[in-house]
DOTORRO-798237 format. One record per residue (C-alpha): residue number from 1; x, y, z. Coordinates in Angstrom, 3 decimals. Layout:
<rec pos="NUM" xx="X" yy="Y" zz="Z"/>
...
//
This chain:
<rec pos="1" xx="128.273" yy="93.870" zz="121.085"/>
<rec pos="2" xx="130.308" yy="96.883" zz="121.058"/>
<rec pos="3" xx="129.131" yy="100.738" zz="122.218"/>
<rec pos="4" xx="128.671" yy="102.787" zz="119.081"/>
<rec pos="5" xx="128.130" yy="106.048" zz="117.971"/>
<rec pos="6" xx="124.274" yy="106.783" zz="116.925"/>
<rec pos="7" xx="125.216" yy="107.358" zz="113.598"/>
<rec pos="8" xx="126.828" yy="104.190" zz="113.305"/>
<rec pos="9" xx="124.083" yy="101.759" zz="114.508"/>
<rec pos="10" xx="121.910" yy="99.724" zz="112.329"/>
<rec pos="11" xx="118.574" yy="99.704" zz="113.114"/>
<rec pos="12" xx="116.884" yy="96.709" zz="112.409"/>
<rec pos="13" xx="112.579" yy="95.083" zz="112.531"/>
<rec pos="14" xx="112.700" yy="91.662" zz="114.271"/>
<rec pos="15" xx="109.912" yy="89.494" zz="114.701"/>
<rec pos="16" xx="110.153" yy="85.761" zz="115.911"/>
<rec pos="17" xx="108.963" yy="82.766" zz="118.346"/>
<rec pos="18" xx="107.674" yy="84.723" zz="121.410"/>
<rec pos="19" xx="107.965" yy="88.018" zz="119.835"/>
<rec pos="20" xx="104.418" yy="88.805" zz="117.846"/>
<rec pos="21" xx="105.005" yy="92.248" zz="117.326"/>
<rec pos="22" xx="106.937" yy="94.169" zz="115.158"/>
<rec pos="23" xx="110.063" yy="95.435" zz="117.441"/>
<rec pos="24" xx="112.741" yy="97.828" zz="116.560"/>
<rec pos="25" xx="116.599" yy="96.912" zz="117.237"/>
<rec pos="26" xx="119.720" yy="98.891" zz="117.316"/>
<rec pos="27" xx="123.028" yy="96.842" zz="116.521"/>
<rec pos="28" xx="126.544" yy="97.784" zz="114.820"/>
<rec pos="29" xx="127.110" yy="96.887" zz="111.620"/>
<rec pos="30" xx="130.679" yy="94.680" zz="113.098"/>
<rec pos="31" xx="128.099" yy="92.633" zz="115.364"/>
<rec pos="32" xx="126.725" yy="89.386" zz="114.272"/>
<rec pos="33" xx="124.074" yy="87.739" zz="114.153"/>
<rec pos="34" xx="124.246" yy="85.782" zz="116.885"/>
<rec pos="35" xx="124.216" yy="89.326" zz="118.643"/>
<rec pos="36" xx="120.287" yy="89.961" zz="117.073"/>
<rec pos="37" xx="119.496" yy="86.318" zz="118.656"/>
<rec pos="38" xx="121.075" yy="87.803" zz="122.182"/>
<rec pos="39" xx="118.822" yy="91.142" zz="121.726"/>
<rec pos="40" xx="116.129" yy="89.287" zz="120.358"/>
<rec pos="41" xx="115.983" yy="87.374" zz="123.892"/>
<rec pos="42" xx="116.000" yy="90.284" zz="125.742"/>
<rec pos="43" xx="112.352" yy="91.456" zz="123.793"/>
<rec pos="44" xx="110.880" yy="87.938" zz="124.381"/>
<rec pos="45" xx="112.264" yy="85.247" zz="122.379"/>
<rec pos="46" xx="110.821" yy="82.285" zz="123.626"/>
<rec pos="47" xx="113.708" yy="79.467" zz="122.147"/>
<rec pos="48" xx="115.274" yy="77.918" zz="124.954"/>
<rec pos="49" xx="119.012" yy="79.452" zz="124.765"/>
<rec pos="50" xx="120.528" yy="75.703" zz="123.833"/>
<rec pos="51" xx="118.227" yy="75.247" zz="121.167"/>
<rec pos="52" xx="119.333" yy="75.956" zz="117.867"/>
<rec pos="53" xx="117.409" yy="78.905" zz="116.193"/>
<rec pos="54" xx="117.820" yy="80.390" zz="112.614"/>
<rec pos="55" xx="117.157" yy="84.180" zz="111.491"/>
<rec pos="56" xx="115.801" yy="84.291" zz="108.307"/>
<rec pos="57" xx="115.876" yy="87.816" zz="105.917"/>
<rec pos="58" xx="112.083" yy="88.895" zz="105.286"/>
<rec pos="59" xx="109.961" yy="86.918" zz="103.269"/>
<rec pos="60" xx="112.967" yy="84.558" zz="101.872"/>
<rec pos="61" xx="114.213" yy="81.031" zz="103.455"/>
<rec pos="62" xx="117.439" yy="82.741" zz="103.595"/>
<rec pos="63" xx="119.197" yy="81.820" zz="107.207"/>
<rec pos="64" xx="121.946" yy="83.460" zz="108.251"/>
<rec pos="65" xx="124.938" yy="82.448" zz="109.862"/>
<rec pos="66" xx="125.077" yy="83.186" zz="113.658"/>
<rec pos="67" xx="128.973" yy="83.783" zz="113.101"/>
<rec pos="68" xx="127.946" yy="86.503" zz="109.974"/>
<rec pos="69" xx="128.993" yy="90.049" zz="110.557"/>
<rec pos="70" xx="125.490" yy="92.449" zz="110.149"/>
<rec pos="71" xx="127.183" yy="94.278" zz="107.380"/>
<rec pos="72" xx="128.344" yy="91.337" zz="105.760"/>
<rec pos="73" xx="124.938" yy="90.003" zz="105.734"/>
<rec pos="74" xx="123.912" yy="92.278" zz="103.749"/>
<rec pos="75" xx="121.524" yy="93.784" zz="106.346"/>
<rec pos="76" xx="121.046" yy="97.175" zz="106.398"/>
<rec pos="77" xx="119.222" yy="99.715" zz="108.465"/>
<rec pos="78" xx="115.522" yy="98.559" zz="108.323"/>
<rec pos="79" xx="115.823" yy="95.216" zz="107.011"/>
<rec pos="80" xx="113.785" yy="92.836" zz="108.681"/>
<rec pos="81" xx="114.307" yy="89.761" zz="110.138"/>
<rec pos="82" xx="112.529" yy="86.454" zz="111.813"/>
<rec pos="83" xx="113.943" yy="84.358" zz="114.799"/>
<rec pos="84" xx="112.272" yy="80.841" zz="114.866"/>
<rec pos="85" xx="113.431" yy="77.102" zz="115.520"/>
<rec pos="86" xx="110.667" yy="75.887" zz="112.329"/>
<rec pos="87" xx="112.826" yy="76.280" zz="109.117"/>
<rec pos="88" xx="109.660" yy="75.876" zz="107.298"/>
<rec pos="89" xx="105.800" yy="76.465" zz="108.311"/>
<rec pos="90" xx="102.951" yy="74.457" zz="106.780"/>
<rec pos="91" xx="100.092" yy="77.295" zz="105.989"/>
<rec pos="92" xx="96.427" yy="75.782" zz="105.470"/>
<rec pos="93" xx="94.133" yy="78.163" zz="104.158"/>
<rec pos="94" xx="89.967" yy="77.610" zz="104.059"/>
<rec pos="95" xx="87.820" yy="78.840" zz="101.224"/>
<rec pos="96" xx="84.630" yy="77.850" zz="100.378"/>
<rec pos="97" xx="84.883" yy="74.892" zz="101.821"/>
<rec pos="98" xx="88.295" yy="74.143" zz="99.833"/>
<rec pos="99" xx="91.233" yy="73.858" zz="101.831"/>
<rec pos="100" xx="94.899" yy="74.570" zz="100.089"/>
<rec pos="101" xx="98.377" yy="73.889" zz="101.828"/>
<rec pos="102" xx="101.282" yy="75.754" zz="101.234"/>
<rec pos="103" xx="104.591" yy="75.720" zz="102.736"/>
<rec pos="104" xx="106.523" yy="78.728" zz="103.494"/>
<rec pos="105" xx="109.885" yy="80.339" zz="105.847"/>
<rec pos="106" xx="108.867" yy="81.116" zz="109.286"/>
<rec pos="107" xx="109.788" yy="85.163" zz="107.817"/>
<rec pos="108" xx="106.816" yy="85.399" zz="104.842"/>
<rec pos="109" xx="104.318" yy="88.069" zz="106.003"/>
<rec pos="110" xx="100.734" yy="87.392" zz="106.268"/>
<rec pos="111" xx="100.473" yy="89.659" zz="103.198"/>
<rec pos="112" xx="102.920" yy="86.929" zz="100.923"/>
<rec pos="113" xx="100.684" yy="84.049" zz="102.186"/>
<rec pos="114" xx="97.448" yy="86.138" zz="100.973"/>
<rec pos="115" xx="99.253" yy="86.899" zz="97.173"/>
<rec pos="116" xx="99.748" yy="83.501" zz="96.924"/>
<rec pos="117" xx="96.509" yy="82.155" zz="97.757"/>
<rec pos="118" xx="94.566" yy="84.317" zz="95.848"/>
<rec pos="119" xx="97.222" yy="83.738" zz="92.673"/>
<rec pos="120" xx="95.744" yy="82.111" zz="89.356"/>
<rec pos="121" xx="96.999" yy="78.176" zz="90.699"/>
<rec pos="122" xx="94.986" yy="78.768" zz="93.912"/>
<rec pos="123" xx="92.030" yy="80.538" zz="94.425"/>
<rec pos="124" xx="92.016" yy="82.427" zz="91.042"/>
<rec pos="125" xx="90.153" yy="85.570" zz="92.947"/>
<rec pos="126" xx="89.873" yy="88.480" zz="90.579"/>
<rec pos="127" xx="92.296" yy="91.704" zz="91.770"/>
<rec pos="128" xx="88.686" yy="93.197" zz="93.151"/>
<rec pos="129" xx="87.499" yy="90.313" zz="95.002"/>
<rec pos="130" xx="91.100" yy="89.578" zz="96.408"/>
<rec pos="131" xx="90.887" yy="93.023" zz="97.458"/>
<rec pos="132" xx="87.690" yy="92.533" zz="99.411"/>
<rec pos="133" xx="89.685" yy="89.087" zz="101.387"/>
<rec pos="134" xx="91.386" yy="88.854" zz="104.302"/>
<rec pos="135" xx="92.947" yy="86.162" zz="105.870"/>
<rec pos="136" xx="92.156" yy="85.047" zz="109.090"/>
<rec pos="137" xx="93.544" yy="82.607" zz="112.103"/>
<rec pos="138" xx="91.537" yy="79.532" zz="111.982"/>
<rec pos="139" xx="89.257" yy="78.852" zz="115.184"/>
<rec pos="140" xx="90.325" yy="82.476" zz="116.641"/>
<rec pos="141" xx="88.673" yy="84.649" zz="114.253"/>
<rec pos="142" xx="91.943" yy="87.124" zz="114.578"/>
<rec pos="143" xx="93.354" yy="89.036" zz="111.590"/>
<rec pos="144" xx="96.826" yy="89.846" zz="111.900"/>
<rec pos="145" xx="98.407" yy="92.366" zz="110.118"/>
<rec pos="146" xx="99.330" yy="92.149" zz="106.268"/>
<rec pos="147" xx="102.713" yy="92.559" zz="107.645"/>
<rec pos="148" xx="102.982" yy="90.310" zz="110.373"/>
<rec pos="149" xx="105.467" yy="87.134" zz="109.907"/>
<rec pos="150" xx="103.536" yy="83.902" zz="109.815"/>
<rec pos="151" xx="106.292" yy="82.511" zz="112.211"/>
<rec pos="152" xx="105.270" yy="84.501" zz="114.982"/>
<rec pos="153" xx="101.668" yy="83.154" zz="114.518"/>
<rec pos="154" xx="103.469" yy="79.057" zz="114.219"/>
<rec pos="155" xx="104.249" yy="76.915" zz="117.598"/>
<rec pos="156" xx="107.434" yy="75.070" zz="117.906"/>
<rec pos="157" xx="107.666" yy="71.762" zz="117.137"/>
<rec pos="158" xx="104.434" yy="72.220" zz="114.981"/>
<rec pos="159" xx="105.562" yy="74.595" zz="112.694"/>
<rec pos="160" xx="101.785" yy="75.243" zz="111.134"/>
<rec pos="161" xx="99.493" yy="78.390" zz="110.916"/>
<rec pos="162" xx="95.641" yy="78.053" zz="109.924"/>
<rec pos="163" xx="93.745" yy="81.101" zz="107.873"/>
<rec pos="164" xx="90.542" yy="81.102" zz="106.620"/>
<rec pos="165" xx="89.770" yy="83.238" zz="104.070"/>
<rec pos="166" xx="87.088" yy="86.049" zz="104.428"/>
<rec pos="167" xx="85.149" yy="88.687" zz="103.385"/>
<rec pos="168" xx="86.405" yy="92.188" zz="104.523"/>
<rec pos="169" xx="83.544" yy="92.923" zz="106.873"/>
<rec pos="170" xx="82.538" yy="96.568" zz="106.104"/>
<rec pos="171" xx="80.763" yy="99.042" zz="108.159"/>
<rec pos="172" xx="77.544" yy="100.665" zz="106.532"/>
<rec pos="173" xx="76.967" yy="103.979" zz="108.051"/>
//
């Protein structure tokens, strides 16, 4: 990774395996992506460094190259990105005592998983009553953020996530 001028650096939003929260990264746009794995282990990246991890773009299964230049990538400052070992996460999500599975890349947001399991071929919620849903982890009873990647929420070798699917609890004042 080479020393660059402010102006130059590309900021980019990683999330992945050991890293649950949003975190900001500064690389140059000549660096590669095996240079966001390197920084991604210095924010907690739990892979093993032998073990072979992909970065996917933001809700696509798009992986990128470790050898890929940023620029050439077609990252650009603010893009986002998810570090995992699971190329694909099985998503199980309870409603009304249905139960529908879903596979998905370790990089879709909570928010993707919730779109699609409200859509027509799913839950068929109305716009208002998806509105009033959120999804939560199974068992745990914690809602992560619409924006949170599901990867970060998966376990290596598993590779699954569990929602249920609630009512927004509201506070009458």
């Amino acid at each position: 990774m080479t020393q660059l001028d402010v102006s130059d650096q590309i900021e980019l939003f990683i999330q992945g395996e050991g890293i649950p929260k949003i975190t900001l990264v500064k690389l140059g746009p000549k660096d590669t992506v095996g240079d966001i794995v390197k920084v991604a282990r210095e924010y907690g990246l739990s892979a093993p460094e032998d073990s072979e991890v992909c970065v996917f773009v933001e809700n696509t299964d798009v992986t990128l190259e470790p050898d890929m230049k940023i620029d050439g990538a077609g990252l650009i400052s603010r893009s986002r990105v998810h570090i995992h070992r699971c190329k694909s996460v099985e998503v199980t999500v309870n409603y009304n005592q249905d139960q529908k599975k879903g596979f998905f890349p370790p990089s879709a947001t909570v928010d993707s998983v919730k779109e699609w399991v409200v859509a027509k071929d799913q839950y068929n919620l109305s716009p208002v009553d998806a509105a009033e849903h959120v999804l939560k982890v199974c068992s745990s009873g914690d809602q992560p953020d619409e924006e949170v990647h599901i990867g970060t929420l998966a376990k290596f070798p598993d590779g699954t996530v569990c929602f249920d699917l609630v009512a927004k609890q509201r506070v009458e004042g």
